[in-house]
Residue frames as a rotation matrix with the C-alpha (Angstrom) as fourth column:
UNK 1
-0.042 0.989 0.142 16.92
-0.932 -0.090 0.350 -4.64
0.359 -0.118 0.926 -1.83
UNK 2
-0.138 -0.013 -0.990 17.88
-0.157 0.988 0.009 -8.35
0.978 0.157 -0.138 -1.13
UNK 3
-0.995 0.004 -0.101 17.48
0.096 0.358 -0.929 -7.79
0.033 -0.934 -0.357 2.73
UNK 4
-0.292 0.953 0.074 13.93
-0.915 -0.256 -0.313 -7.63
-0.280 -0.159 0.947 2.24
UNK 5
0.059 0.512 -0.857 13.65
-0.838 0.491 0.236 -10.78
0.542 0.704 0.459 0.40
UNK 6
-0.939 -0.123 -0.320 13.22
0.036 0.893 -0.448 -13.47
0.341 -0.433 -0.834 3.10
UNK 7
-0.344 0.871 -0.351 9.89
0.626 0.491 0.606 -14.98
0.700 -0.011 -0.714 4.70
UNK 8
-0.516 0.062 -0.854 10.30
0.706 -0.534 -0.465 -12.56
-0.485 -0.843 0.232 7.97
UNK 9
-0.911 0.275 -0.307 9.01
-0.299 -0.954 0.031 -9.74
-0.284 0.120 0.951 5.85
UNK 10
-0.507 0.851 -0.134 5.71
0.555 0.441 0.705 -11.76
0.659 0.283 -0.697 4.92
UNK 11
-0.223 0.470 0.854 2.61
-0.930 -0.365 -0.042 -10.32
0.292 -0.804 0.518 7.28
UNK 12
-0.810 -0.193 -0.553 2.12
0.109 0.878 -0.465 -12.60
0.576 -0.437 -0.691 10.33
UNK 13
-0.932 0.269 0.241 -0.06
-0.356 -0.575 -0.737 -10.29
-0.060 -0.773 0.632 12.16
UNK 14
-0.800 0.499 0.332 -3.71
0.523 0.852 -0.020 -11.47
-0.293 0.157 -0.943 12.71
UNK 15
-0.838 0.337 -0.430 -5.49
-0.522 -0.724 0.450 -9.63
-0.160 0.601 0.783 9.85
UNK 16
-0.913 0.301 0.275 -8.75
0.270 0.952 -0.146 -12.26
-0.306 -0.059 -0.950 9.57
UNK 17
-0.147 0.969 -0.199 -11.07
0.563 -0.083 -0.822 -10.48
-0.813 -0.233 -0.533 9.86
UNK 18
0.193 -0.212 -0.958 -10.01
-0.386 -0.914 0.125 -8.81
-0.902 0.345 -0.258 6.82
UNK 19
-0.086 -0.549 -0.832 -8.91
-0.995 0.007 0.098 -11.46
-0.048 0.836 -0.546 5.20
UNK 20
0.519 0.373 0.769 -10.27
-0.690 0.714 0.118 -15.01
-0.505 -0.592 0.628 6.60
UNK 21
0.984 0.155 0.092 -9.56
-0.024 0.619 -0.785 -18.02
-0.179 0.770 0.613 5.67
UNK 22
0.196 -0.963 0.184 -6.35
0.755 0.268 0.598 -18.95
-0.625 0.022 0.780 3.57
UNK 23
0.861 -0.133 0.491 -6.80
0.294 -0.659 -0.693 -15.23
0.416 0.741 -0.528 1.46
UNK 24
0.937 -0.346 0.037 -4.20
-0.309 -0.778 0.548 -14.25
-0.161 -0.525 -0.836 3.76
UNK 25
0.002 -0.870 0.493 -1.78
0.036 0.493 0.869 -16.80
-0.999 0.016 0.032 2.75
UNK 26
0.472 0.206 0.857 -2.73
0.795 0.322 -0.515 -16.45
-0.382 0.924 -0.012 -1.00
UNK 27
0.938 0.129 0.323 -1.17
0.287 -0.811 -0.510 -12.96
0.196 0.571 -0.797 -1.09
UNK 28
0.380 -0.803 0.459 1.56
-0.781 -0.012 0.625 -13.69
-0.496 -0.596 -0.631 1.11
UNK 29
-0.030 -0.575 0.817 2.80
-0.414 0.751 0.514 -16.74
-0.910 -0.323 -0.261 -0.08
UNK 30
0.343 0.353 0.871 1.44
0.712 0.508 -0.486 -16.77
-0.613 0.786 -0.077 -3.76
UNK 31
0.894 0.447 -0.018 1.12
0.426 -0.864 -0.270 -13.35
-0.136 0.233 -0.963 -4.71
UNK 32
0.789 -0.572 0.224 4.11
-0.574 -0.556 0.602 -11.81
-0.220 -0.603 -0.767 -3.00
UNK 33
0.213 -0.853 0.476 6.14
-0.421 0.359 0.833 -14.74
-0.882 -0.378 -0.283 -2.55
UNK 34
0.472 0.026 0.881 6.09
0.817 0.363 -0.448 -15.06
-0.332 0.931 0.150 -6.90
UNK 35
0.940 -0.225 0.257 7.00
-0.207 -0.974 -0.093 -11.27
0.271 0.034 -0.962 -6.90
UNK 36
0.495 -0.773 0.397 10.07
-0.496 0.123 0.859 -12.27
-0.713 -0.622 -0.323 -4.64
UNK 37
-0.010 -0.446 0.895 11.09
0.517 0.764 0.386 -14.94
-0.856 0.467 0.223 -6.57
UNK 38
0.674 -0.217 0.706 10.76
0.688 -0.164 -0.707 -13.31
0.269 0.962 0.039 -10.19
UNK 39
0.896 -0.444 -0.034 13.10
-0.387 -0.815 0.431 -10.33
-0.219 -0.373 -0.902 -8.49
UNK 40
0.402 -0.865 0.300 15.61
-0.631 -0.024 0.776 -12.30
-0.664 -0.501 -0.556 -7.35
UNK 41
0.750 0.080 0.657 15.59
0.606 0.313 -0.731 -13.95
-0.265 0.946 0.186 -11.11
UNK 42
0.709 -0.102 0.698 16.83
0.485 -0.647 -0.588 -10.74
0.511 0.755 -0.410 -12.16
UNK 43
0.761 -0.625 -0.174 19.43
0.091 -0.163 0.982 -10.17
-0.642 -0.764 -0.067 -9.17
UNK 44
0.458 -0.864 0.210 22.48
0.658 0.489 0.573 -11.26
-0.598 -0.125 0.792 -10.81
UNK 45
-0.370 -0.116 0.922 22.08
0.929 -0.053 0.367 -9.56
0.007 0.992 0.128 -13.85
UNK 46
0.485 0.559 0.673 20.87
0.421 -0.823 0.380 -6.10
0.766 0.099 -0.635 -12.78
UNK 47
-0.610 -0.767 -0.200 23.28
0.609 -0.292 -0.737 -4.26
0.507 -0.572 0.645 -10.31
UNK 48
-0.579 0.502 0.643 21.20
-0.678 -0.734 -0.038 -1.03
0.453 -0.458 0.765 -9.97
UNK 49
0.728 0.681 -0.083 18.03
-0.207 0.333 0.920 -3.64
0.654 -0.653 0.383 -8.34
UNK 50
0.229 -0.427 -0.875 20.82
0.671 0.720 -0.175 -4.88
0.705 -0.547 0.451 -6.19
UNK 51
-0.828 -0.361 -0.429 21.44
0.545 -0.344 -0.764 -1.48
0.128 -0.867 0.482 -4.84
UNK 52
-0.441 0.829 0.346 17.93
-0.239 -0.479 0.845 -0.03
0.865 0.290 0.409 -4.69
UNK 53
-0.804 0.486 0.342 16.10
-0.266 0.220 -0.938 0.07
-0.532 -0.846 -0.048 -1.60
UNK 54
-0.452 0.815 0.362 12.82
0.855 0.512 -0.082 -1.46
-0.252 0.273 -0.928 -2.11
UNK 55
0.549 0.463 -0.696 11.40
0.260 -0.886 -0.384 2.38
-0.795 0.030 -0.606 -2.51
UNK 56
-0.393 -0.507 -0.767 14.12
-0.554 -0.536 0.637 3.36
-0.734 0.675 -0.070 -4.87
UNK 57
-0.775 0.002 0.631 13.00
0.310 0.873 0.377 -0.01
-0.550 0.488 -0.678 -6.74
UNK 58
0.217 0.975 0.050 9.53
0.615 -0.097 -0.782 2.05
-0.758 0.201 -0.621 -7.28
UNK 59
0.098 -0.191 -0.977 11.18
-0.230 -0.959 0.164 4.45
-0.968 0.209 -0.138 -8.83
UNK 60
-0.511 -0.814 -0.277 12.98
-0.731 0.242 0.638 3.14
-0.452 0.529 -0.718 -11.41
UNK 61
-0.361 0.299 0.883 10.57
0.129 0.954 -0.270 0.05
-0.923 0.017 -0.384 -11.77
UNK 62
0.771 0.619 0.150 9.07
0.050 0.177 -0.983 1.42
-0.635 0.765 0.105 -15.48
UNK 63
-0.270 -0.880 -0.390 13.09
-0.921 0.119 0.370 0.86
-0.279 0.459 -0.843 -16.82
UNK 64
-0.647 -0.119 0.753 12.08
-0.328 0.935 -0.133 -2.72
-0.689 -0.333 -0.644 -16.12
UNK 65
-0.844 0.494 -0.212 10.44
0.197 0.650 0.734 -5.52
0.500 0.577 -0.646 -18.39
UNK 66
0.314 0.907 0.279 6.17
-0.586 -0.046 0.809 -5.73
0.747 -0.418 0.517 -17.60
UNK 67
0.417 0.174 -0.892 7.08
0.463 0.804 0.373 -8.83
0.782 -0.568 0.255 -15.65
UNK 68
-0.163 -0.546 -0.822 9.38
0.867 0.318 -0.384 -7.43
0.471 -0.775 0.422 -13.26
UNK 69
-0.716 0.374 0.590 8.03
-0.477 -0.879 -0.021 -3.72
0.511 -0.296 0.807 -13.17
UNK 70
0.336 0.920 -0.203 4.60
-0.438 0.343 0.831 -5.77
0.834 -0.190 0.519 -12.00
UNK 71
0.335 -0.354 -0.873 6.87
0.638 0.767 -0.067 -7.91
0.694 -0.534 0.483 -9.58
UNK 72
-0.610 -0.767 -0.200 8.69
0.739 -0.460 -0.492 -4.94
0.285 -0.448 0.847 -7.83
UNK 73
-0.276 0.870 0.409 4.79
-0.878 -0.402 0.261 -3.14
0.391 -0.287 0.874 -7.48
UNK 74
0.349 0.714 -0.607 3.65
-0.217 0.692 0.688 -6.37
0.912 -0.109 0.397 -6.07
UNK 75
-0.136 -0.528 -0.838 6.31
0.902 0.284 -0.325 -6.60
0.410 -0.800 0.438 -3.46
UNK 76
-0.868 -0.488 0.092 6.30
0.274 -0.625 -0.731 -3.19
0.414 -0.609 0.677 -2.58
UNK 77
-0.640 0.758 0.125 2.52
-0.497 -0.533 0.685 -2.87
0.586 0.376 0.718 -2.24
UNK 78
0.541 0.537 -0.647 1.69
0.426 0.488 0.761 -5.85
0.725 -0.688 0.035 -0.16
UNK 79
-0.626 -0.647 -0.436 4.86
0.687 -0.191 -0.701 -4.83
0.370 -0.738 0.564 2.16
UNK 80
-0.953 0.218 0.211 2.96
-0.270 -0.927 -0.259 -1.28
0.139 -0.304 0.942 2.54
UNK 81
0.045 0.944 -0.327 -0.23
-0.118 0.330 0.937 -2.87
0.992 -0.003 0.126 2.80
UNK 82
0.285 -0.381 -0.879 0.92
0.747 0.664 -0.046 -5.22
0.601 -0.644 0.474 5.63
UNK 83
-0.708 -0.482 -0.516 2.75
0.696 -0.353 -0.625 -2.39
0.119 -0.802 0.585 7.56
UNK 84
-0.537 0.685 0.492 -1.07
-0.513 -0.728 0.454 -0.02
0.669 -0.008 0.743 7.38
UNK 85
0.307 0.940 -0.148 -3.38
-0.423 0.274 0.864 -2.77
0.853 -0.202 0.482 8.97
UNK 86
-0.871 -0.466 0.154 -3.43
-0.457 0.655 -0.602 -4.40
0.180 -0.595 -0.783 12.16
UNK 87
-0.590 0.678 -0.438 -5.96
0.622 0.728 0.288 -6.36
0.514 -0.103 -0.852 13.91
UNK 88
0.476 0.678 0.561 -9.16
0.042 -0.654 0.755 -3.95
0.879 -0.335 -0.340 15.36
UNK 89
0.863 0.074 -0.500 -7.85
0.451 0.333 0.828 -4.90
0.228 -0.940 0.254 18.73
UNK 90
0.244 -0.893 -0.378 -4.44
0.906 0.071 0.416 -3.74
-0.345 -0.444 0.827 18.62
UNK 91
-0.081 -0.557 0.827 -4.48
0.745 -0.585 -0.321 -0.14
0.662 0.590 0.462 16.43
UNK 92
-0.751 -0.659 0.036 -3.21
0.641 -0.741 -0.200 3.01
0.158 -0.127 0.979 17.60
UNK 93
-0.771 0.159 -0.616 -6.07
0.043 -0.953 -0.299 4.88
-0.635 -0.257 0.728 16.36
UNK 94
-0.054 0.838 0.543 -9.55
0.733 0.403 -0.548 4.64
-0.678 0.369 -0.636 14.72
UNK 95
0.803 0.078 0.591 -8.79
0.403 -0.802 -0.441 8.45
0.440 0.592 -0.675 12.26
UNK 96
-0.007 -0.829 0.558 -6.02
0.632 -0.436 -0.640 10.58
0.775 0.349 0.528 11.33
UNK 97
0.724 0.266 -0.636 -4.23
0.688 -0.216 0.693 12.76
0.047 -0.939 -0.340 13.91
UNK 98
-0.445 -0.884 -0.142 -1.72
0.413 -0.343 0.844 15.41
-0.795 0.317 0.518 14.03
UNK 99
-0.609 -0.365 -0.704 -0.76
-0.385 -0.640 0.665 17.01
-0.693 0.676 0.250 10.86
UNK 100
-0.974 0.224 -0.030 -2.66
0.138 0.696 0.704 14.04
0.179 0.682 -0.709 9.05
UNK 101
-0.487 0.421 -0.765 -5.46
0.815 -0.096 -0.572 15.07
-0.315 -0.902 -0.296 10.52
UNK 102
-0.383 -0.030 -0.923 -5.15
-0.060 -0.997 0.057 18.87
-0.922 0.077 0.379 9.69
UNK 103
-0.876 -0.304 -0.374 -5.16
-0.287 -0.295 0.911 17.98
-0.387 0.906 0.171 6.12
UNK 104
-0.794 0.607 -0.031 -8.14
0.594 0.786 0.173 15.66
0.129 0.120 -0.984 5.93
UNK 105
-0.026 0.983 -0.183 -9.88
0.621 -0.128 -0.774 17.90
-0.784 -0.133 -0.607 7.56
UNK 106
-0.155 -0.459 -0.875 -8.78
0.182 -0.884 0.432 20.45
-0.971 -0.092 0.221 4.94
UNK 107
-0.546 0.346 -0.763 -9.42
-0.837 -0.212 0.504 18.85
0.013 0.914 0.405 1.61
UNK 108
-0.757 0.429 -0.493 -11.82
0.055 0.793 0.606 16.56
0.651 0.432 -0.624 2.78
UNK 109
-0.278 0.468 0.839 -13.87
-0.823 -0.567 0.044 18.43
0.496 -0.678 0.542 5.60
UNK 110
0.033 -0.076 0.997 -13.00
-0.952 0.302 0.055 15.44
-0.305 -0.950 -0.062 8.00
UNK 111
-0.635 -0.517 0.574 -12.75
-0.513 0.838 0.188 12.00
-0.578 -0.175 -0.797 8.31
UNK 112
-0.103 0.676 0.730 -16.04
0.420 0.695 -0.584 11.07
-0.902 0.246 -0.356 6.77
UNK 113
0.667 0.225 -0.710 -15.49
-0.517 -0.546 -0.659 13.17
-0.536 0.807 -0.248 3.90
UNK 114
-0.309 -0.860 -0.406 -12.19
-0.922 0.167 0.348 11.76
-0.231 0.483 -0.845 3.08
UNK 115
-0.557 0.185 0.810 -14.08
-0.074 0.960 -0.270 7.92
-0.827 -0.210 -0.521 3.65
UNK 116
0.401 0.916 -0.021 -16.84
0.075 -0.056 -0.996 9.01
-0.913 0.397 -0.091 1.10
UNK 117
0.648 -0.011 -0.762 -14.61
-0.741 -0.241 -0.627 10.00
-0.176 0.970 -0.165 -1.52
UNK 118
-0.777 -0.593 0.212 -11.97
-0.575 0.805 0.144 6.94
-0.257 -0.010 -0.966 -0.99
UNK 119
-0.283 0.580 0.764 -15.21
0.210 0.815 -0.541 4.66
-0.936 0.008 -0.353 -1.36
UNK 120
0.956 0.294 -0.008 -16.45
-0.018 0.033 -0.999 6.24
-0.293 0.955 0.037 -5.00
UNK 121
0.057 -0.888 -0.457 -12.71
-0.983 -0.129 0.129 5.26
-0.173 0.442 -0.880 -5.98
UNK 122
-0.760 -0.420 0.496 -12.98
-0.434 0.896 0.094 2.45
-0.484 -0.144 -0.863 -5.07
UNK 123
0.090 0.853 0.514 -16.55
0.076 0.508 -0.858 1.65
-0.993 0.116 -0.019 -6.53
UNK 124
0.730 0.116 -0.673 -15.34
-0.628 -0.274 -0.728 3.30
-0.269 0.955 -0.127 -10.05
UNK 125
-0.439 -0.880 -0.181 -12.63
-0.791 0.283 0.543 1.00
-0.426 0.381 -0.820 -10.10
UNK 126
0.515 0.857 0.010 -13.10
-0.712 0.435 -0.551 -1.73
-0.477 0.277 0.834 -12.55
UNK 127
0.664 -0.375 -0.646 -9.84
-0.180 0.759 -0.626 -3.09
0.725 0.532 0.437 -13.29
UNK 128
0.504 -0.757 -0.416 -7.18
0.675 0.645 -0.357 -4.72
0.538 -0.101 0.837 -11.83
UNK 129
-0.219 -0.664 0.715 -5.15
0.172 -0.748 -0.641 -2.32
0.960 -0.017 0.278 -9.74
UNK 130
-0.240 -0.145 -0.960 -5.02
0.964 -0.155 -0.218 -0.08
-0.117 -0.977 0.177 -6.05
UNK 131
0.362 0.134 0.923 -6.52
0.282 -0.959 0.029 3.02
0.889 0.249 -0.385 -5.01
UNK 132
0.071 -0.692 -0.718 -4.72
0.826 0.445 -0.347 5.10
0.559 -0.568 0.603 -2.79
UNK 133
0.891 0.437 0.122 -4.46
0.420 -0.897 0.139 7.93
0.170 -0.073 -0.983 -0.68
UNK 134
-0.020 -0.963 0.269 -1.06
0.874 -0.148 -0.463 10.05
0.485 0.226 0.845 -1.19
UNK 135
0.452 -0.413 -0.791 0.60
0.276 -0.778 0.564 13.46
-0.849 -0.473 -0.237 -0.23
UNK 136
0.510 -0.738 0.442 2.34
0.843 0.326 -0.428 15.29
0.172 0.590 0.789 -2.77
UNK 137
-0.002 -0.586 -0.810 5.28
0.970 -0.199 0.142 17.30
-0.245 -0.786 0.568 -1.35
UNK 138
-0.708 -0.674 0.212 5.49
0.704 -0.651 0.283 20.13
-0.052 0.349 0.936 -3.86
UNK 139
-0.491 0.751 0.442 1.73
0.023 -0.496 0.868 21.41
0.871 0.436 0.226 -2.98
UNK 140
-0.940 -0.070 0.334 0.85
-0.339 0.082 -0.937 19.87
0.038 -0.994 -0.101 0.25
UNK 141
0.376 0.926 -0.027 -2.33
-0.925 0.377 0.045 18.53
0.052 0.008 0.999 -0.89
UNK 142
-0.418 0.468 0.778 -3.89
-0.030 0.849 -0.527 14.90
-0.908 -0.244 -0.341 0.05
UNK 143
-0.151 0.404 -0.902 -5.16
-0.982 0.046 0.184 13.18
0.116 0.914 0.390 -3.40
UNK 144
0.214 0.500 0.839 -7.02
-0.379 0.834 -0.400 10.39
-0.900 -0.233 0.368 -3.73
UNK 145
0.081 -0.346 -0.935 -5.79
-0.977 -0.212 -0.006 8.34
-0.196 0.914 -0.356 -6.94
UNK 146
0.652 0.233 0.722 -5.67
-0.235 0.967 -0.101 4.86
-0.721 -0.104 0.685 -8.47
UNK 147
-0.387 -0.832 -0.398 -2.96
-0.804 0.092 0.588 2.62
-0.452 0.548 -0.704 -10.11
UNK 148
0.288 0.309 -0.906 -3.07
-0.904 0.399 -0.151 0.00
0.315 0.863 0.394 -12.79
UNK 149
0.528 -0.232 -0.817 -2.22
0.048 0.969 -0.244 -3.73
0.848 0.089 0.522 -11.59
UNK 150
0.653 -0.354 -0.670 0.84
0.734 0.079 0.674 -3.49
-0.186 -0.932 0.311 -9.38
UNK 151
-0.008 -0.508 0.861 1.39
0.792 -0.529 -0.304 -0.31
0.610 0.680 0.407 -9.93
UNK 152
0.279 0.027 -0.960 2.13
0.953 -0.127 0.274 2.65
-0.114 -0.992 -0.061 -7.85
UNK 153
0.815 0.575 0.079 2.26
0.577 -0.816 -0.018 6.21
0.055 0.060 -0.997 -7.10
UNK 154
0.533 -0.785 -0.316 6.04
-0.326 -0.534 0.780 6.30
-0.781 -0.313 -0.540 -6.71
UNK 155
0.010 -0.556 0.831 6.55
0.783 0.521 0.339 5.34
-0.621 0.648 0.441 -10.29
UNK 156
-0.432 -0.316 -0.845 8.52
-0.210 -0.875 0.435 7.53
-0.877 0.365 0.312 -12.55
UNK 157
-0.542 0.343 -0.767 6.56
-0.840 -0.245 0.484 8.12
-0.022 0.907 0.421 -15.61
UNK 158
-0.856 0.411 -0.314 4.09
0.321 0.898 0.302 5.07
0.406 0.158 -0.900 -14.32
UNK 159
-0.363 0.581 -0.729 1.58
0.758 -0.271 -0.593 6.44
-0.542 -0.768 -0.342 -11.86
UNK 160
-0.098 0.281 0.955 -0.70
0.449 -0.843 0.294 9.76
0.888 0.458 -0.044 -13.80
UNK 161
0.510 -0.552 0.660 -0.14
-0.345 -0.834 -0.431 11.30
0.788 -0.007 -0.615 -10.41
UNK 162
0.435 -0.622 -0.650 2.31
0.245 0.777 -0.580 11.00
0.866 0.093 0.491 -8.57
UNK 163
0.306 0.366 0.879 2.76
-0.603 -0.641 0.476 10.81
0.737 -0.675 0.024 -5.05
UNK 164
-0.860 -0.462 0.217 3.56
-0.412 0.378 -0.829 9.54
0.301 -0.802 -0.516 -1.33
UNK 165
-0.107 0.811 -0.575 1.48
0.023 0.581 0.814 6.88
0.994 0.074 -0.081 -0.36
UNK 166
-0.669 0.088 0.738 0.07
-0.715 -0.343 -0.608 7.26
0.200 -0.935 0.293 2.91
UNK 167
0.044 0.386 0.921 -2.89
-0.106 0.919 -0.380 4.15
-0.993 -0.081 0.082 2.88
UNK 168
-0.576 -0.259 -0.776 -3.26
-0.818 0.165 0.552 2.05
-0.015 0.952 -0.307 0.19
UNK 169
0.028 0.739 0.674 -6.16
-0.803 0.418 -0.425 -0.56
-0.596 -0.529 0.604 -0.92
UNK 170
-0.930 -0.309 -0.197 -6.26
-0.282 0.259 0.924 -3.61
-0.234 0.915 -0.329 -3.17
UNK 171
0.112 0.904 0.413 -8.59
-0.256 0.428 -0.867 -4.40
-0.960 -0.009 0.280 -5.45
UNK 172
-0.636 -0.164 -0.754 -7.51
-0.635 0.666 0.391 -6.76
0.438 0.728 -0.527 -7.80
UNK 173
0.427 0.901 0.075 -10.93
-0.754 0.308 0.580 -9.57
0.500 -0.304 0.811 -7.01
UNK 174
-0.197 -0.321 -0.926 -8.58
0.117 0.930 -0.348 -12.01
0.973 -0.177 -0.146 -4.92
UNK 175
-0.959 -0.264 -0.102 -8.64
0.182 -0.299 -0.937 -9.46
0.217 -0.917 0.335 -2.14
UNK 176
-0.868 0.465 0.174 -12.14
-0.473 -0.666 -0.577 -9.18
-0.152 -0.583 0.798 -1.92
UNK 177
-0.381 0.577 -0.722 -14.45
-0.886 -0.006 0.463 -11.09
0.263 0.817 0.514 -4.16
UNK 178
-0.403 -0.390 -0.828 -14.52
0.134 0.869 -0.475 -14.68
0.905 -0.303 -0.298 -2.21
UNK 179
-0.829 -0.559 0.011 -14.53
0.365 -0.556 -0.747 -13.00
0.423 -0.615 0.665 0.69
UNK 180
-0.600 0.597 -0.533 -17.04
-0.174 -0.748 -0.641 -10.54
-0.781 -0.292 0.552 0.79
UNK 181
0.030 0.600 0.799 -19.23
0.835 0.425 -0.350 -12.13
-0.550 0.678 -0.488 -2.75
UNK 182
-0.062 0.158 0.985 -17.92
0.956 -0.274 0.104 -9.26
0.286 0.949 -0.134 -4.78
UNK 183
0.795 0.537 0.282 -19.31
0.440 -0.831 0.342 -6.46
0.418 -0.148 -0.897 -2.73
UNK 184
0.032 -0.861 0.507 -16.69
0.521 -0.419 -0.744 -3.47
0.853 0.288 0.435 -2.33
UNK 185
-0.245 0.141 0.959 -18.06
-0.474 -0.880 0.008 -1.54
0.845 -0.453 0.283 -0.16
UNK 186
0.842 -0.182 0.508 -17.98
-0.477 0.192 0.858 -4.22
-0.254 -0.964 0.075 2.91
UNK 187
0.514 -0.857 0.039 -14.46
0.720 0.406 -0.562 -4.90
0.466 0.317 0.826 1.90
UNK 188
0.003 -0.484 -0.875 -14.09
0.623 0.685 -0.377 -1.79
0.782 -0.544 0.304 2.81
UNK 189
0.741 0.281 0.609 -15.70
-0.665 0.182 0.725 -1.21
0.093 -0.942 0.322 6.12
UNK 190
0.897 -0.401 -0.187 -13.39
0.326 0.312 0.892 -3.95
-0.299 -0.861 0.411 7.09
UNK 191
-0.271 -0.956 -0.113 -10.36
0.850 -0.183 -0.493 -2.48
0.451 -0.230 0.862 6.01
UNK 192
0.032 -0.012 0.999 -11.23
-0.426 -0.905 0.003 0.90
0.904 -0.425 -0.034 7.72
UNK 193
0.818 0.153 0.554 -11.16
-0.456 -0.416 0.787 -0.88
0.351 -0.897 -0.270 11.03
UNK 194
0.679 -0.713 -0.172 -8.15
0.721 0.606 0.336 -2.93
-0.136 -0.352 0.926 10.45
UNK 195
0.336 -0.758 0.560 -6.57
0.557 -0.319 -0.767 0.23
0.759 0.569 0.315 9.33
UNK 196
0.293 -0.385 -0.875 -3.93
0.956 0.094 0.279 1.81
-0.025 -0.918 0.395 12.01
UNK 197
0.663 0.443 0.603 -4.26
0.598 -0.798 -0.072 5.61
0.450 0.408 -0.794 12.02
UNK 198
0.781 -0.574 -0.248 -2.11
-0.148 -0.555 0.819 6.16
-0.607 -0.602 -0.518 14.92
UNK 199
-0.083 -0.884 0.460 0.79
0.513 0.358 0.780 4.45
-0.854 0.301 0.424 12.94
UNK 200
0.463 0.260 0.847 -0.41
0.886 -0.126 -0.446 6.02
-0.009 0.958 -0.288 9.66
UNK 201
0.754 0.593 0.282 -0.30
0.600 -0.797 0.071 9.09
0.267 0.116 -0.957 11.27
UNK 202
0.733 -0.656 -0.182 2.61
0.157 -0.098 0.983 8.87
-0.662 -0.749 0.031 13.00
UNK 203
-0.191 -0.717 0.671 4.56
0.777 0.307 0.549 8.25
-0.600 0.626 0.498 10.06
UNK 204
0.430 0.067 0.900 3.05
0.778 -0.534 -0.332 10.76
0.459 0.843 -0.282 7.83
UNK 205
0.986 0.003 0.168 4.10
-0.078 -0.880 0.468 13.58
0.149 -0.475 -0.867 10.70
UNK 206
0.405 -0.905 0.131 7.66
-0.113 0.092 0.989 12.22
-0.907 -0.415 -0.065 11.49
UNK 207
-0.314 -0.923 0.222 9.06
0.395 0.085 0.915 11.39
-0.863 0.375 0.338 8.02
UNK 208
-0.163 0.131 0.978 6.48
0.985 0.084 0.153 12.20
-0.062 0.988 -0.143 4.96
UNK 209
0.871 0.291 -0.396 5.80
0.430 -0.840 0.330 15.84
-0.237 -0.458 -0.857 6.01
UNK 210
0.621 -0.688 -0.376 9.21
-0.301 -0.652 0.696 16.82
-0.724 -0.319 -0.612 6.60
UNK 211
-0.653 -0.663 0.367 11.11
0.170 0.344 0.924 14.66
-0.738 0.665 -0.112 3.71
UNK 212
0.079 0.304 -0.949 8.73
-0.917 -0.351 -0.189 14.34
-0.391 0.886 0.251 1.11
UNK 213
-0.564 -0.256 -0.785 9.55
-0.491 0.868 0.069 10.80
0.664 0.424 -0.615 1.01
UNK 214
0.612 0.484 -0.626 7.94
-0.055 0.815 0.577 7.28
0.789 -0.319 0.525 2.14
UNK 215
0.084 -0.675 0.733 9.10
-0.990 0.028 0.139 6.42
-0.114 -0.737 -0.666 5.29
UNK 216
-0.588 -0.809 0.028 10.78
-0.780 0.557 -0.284 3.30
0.214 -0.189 -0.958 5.62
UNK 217
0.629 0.490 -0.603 9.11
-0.288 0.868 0.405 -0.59
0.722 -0.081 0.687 5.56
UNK 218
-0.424 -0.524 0.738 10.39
-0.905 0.247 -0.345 -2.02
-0.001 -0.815 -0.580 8.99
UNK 219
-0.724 -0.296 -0.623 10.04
-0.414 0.909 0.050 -5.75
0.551 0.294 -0.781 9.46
UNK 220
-0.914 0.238 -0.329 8.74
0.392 0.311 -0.866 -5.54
-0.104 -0.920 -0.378 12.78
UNK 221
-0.407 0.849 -0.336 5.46
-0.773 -0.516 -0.368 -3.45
-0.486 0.110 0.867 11.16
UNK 222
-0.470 0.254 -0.845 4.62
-0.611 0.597 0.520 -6.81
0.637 0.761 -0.125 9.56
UNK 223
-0.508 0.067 -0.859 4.30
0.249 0.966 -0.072 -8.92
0.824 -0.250 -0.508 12.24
């Protein structure tokens, strides 16, 4: 996992309008870049994290002490954050397409269905934590679902269900509270237009579909 740990994988991309201000460096460079650092604490001493892709890391992460199980959700969560959003100007695609698409429209009779129930997740949430929309492989259903802190949906025997993330929101009150004075529900409105559908979509049709797995965290989706 150690080729992930350098500043390049931070998001560079110009997310503002989402995030104004220095929130964008508070998650990148506080958040994240404390995650990074308690990891690579635990480097020497821990072979298996040394070979673990950053996904395998999810797996495995509820072997791990609170601190570093929290650290290894915190990295992998902003990373996947960071590689969902671009700036309004520059995404792919304003709703799901393709296969992603098909499903939405399937258990969520379309795009605004699937928005309506993602928002009363997000409004019941009340602690700490991420709701998310997933895939799971062995049904083919789309589930909406929420984790605890920096937790995640690809933890073994962490996550109540478990699944392939496909978007993914925070709402722990740094990401939103400041910001937006608290209020969830134009938090997010602006992530729905920073979110990239074509990329979402692309990925869910080329690698989660057919594998059953996350697809890869490229660098170059950060920036």
């Amino acid at each position: 996992m150690k080729r992930y740990l350098t500043p390049e994988t931070l998001a560079t991309k110009d997310l503002s309008g989402l995030f104004p201000g220095d929130s964008l460096k508070l998650h990148t460079h506080q958040i994240q870049g404390r995650a990074i650092e308690e990891i690579e604490r635990n480097f020497e001493e821990d072979e298996d994290l040394q070979k673990e892709s950053l996904i395998e890391a999810q797996q495995t992460a509820g072997f791990h002490e609170i601190e570093l199980r929290n650290a290894i959700g915190a990295h992998f969560n902003h990373m996947f954050l960071w590689s969902i959003l671009d700036a309004p100007g520059a995404i792919e695609g304003k709703e799901p397409v393709g296969k992603l698409k098909e499903l939405v429209d399937k258990h969520f009779s379309g795009y605004d269905g699937l928005r309506e129930s993602f928002a009363k997740a997000v409004n019941q949430r009340v602690l700490p934590g991420w709701v998310w929309l997933g895939f799971i492989p062995a049904n083919g259903q789309l589930v909406i679902t929420q984790t605890n802190n920096e937790d995640n949906t690809l933890m073994h025997g962490i996550a109540l269900v478990q699944c392939v993330p496909i978007i993914g929101i925070d709402l722990w009150e740094h990401a939103y509270f400041a910001q937006f004075g608290g209020d969830k529900n134009a938090y997010l409105e602006r992530f729905w237009a920073h979110v990239n559908w074509g990329k979402v979509s692309h990925r869910f049709e080329a690698t989660i579909l057919p594998t059953g797995k996350p697809a890869p965290i490229h660098p170059e989706e950060l920036i």
